[in-house]
Chimera marker file (.cmm) of the C-alpha trace (Angstrom):
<marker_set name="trace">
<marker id="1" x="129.902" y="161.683" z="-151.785" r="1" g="1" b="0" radius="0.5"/>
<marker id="2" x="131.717" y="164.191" z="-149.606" r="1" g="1" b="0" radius="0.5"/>
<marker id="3" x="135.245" y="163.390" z="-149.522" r="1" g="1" b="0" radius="0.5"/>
<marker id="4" x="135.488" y="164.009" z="-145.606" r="1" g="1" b="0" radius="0.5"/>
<marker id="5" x="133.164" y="161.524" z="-145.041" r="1" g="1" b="0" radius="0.5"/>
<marker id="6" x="134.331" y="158.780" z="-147.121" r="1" g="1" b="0" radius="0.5"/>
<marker id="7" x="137.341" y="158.748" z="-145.081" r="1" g="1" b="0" radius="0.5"/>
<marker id="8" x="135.416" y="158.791" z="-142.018" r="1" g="1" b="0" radius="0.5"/>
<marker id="9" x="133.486" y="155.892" z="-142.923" r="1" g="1" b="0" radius="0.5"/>
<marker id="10" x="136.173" y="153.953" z="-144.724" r="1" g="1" b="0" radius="0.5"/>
<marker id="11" x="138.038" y="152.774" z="-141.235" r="1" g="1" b="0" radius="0.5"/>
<marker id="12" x="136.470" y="149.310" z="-140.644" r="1" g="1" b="0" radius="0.5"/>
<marker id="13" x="135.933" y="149.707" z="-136.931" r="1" g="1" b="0" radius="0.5"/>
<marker id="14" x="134.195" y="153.480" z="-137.219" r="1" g="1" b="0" radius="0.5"/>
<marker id="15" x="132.360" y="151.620" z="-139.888" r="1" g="1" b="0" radius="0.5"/>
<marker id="16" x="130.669" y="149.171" z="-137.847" r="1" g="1" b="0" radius="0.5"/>
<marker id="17" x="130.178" y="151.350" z="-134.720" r="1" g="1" b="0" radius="0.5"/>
<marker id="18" x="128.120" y="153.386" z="-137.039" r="1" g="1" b="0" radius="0.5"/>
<marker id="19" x="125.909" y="150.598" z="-138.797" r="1" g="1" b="0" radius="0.5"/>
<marker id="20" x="125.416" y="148.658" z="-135.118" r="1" g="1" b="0" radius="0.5"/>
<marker id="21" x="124.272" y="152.310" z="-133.973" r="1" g="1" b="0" radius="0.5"/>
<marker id="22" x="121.931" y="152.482" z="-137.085" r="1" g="1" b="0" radius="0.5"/>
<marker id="23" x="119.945" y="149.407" z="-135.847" r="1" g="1" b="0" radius="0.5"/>
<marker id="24" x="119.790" y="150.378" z="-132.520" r="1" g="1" b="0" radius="0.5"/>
<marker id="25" x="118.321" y="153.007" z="-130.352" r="1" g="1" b="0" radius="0.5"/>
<marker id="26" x="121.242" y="153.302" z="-127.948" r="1" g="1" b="0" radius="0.5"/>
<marker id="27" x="124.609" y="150.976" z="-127.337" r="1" g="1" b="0" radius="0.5"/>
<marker id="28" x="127.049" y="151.169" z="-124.427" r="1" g="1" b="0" radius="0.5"/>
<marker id="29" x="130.915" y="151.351" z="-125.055" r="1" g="1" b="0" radius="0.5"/>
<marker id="30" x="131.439" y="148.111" z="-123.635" r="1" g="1" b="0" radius="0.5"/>
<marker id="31" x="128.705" y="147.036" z="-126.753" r="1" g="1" b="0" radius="0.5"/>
<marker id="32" x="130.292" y="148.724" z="-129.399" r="1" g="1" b="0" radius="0.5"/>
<marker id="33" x="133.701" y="146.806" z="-127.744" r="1" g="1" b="0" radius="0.5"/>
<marker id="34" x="131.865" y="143.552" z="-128.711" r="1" g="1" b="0" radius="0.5"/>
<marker id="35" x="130.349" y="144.881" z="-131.696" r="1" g="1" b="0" radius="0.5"/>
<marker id="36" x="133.538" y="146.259" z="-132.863" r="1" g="1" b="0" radius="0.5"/>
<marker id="37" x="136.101" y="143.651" z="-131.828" r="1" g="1" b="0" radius="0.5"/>
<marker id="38" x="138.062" y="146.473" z="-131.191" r="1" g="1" b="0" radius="0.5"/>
<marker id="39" x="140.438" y="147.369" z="-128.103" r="1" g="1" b="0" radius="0.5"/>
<marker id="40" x="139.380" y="149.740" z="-125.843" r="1" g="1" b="0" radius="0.5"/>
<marker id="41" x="141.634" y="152.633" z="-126.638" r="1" g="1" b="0" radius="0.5"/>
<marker id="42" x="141.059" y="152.281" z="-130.148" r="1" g="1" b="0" radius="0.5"/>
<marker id="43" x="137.108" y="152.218" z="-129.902" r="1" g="1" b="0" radius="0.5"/>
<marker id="44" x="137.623" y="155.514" z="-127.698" r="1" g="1" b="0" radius="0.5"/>
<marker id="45" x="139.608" y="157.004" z="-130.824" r="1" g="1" b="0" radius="0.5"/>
<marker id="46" x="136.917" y="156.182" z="-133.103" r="1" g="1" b="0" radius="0.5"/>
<marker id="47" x="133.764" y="157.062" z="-131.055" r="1" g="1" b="0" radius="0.5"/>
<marker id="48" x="135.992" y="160.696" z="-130.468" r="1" g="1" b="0" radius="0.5"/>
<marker id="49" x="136.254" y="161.151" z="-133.999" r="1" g="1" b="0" radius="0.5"/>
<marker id="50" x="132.609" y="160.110" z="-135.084" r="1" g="1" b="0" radius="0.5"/>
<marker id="51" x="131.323" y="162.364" z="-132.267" r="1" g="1" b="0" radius="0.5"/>
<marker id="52" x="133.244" y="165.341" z="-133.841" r="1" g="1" b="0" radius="0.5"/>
<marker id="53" x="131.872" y="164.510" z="-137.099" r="1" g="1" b="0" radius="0.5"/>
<marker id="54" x="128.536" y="164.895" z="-135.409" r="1" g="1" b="0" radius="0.5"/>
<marker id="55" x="127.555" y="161.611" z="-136.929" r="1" g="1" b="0" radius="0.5"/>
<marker id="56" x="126.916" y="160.181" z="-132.952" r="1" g="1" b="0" radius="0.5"/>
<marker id="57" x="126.116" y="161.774" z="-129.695" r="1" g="1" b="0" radius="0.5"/>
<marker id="58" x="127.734" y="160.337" z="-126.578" r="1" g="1" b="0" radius="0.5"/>
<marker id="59" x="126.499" y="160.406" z="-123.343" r="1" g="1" b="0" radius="0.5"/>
<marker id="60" x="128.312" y="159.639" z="-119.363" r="1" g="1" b="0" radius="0.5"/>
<marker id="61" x="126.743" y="159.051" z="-116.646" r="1" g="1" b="0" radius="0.5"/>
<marker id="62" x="126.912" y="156.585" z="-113.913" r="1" g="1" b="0" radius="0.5"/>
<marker id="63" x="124.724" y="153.857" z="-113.001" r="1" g="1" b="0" radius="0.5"/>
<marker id="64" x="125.342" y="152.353" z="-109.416" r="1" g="1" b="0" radius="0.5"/>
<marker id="65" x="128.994" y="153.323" z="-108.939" r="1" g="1" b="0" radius="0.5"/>
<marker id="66" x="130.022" y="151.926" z="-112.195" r="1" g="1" b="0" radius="0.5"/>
<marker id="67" x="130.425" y="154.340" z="-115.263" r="1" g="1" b="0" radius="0.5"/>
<marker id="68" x="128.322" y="153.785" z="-118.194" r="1" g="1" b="0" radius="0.5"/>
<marker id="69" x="129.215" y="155.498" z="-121.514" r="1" g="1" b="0" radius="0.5"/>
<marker id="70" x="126.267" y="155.429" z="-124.099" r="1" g="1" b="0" radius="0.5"/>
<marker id="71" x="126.713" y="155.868" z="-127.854" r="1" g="1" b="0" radius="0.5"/>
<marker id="72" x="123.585" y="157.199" z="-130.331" r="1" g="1" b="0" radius="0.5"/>
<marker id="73" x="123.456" y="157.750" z="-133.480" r="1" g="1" b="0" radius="0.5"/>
<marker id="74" x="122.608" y="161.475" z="-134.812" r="1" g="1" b="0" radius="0.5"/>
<marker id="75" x="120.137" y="162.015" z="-137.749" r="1" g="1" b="0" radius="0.5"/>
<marker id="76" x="123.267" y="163.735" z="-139.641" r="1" g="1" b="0" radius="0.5"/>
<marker id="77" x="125.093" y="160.231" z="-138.830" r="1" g="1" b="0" radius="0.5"/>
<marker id="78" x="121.786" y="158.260" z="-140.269" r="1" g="1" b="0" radius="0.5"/>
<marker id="79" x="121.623" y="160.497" z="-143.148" r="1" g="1" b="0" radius="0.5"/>
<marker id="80" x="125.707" y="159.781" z="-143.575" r="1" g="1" b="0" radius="0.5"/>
<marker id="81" x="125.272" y="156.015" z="-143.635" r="1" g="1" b="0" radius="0.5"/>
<marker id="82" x="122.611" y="155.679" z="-146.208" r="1" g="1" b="0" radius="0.5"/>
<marker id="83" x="124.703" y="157.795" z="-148.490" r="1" g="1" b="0" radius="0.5"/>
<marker id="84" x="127.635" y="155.730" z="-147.699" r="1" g="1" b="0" radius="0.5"/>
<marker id="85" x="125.758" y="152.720" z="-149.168" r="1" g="1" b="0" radius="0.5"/>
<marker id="86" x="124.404" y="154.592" z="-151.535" r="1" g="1" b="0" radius="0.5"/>
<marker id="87" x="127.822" y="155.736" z="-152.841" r="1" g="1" b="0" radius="0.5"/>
<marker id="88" x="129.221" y="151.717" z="-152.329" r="1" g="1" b="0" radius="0.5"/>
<marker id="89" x="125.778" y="150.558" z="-154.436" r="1" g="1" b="0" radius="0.5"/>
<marker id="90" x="126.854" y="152.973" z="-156.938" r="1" g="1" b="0" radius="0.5"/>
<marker id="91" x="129.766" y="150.726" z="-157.354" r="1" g="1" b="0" radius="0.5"/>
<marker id="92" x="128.158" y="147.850" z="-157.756" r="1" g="1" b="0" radius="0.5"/>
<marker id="93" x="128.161" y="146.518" z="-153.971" r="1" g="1" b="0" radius="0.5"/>
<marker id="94" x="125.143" y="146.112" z="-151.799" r="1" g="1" b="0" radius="0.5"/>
<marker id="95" x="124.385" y="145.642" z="-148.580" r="1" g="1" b="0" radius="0.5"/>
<marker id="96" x="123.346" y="142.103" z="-149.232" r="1" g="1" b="0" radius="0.5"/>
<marker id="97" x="126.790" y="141.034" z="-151.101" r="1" g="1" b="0" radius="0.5"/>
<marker id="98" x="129.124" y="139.052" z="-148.817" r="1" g="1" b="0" radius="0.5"/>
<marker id="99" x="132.163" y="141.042" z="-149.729" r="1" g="1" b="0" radius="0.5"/>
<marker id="100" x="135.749" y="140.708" z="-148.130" r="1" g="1" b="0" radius="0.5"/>
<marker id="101" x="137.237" y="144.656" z="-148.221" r="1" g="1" b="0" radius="0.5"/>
<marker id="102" x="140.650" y="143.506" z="-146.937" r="1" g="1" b="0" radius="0.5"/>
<marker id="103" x="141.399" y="140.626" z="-149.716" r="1" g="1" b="0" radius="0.5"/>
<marker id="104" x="140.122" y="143.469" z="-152.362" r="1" g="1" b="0" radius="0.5"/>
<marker id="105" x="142.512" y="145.131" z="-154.246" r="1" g="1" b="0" radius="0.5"/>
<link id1="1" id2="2" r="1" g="1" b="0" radius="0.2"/>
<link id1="2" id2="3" r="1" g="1" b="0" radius="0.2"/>
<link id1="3" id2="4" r="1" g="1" b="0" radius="0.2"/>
<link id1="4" id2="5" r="1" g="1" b="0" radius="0.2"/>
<link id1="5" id2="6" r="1" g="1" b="0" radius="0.2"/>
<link id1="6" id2="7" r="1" g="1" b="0" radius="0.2"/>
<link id1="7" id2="8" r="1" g="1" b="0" radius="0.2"/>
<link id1="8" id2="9" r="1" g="1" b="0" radius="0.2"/>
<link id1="9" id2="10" r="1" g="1" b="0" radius="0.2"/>
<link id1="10" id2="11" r="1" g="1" b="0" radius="0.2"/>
<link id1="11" id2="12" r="1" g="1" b="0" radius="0.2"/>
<link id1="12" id2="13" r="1" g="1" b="0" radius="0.2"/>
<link id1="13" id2="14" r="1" g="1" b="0" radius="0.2"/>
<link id1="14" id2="15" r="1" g="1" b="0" radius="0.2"/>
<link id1="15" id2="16" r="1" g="1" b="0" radius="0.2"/>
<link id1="16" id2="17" r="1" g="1" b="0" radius="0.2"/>
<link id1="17" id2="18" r="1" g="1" b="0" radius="0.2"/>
<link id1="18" id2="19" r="1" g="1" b="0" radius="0.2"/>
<link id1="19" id2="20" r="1" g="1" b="0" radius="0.2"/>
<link id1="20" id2="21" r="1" g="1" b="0" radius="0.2"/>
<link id1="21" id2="22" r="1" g="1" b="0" radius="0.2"/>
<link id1="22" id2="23" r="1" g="1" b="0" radius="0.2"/>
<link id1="23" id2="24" r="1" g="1" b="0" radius="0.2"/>
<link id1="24" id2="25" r="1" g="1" b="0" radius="0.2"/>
<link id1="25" id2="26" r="1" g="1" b="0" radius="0.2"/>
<link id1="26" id2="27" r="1" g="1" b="0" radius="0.2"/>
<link id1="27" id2="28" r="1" g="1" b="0" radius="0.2"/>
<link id1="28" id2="29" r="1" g="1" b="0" radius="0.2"/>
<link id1="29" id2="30" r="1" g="1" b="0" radius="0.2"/>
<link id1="30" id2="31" r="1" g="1" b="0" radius="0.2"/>
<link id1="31" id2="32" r="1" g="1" b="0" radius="0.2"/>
<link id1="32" id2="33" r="1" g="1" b="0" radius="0.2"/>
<link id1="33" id2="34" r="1" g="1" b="0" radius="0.2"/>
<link id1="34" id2="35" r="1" g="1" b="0" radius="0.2"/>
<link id1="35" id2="36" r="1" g="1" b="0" radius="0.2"/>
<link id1="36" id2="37" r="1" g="1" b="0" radius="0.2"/>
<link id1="37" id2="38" r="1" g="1" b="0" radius="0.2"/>
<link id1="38" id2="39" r="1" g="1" b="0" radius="0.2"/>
<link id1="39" id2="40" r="1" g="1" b="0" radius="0.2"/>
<link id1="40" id2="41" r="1" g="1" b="0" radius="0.2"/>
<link id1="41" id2="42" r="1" g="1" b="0" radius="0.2"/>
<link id1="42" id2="43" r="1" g="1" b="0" radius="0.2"/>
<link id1="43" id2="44" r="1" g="1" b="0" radius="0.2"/>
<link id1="44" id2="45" r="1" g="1" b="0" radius="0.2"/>
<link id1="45" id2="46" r="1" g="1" b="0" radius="0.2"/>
<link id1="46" id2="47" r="1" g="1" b="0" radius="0.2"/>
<link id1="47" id2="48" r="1" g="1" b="0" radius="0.2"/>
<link id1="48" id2="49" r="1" g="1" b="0" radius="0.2"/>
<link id1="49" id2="50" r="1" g="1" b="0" radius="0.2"/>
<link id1="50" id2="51" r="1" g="1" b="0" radius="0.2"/>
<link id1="51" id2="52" r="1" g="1" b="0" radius="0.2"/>
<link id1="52" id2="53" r="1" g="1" b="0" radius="0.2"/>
<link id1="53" id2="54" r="1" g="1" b="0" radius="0.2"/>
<link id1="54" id2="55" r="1" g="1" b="0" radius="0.2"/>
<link id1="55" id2="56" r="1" g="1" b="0" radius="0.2"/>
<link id1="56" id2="57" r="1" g="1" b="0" radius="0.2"/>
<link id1="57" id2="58" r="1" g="1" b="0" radius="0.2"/>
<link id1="58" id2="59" r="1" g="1" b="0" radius="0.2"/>
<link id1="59" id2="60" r="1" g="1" b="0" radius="0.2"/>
<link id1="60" id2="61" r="1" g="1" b="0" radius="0.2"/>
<link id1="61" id2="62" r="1" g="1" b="0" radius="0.2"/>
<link id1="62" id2="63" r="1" g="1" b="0" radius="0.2"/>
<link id1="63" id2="64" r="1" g="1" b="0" radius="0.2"/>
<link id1="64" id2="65" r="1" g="1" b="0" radius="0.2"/>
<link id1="65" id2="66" r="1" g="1" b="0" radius="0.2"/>
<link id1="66" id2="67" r="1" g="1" b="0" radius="0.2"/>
<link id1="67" id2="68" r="1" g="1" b="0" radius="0.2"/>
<link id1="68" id2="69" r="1" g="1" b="0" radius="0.2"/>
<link id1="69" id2="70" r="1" g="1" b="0" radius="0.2"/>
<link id1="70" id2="71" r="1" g="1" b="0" radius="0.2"/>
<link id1="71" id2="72" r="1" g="1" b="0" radius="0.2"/>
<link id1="72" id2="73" r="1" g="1" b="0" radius="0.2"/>
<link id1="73" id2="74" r="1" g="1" b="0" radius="0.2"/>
<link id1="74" id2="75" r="1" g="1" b="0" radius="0.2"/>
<link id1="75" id2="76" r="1" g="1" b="0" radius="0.2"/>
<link id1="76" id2="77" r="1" g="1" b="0" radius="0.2"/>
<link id1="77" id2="78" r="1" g="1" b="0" radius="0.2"/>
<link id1="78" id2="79" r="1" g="1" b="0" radius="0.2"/>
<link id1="79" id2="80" r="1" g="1" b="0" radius="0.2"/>
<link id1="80" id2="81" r="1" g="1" b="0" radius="0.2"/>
<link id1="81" id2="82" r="1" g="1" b="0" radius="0.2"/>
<link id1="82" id2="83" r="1" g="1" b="0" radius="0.2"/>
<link id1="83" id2="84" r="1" g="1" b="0" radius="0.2"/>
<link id1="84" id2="85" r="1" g="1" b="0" radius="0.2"/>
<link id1="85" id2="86" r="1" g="1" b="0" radius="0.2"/>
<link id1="86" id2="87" r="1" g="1" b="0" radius="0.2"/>
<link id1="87" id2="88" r="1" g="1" b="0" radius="0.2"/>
<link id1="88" id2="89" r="1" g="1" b="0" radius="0.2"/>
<link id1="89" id2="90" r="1" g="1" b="0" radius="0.2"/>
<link id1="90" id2="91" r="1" g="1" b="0" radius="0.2"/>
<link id1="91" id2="92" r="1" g="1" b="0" radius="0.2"/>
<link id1="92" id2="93" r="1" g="1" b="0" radius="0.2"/>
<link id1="93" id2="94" r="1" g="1" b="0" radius="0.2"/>
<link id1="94" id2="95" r="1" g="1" b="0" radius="0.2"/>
<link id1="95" id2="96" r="1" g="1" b="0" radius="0.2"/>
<link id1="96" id2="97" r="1" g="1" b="0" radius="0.2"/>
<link id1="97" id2="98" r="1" g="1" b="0" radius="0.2"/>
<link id1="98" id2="99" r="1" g="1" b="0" radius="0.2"/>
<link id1="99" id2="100" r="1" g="1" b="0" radius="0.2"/>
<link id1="100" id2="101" r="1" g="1" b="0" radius="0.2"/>
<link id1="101" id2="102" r="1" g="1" b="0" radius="0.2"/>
<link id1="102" id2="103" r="1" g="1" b="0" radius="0.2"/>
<link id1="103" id2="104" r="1" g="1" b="0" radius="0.2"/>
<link id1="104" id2="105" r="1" g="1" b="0" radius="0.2"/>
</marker_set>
């Protein structure tokens, strides 16, 4: 797996923006928040730095008076993901494995 993107993917919260985005067609920032459990300026980091990867497109636009920020995610950022878990079943985890990353050593 490309080194670049193992980091990428290896932050926790960029992590699950991207898999929430896999199962969806679209999520809003205030979603991905949720999703995420995230703060706001940290979720803005993230999104920045998967949109720069090209891995999700982002898109502004208001609806009523109230900004909405919409996150999708790009076939490079689908193709990304399944060789994430690819690379992690390679090592013996799967997506079905109830695994704890932060007690891991």
């Amino acid at each position: 797996m490309n080194k670049e993107l193992e980091k990428l993917l290896f932050n926790p919260v960029r992590l699950k923006i991207l898999s929430f985005l896999f199962s969806v067609e679209n999520a809003s920032f205030k979603k991905l928040i949720e999703v995420s459990e995230a703060s706001k300026g940290n979720i803005s980091v993230q999104i920045k730095k998967l949109e720069d990867a090209e891995l999700i497109k982002v898109r502004k636009k208001f609806e009523g008076n109230y900004p909405l920020t919409l996150c999708k995610i790009t076939s490079k950022g689908k193709t990304s993901f399944k060789v994430f878990l690819k690379s992690l079943q390679s090592y013996g985890i799967n997506e079905s494995a109830d695994v704890d990353f932060k007690n891991r050593i």
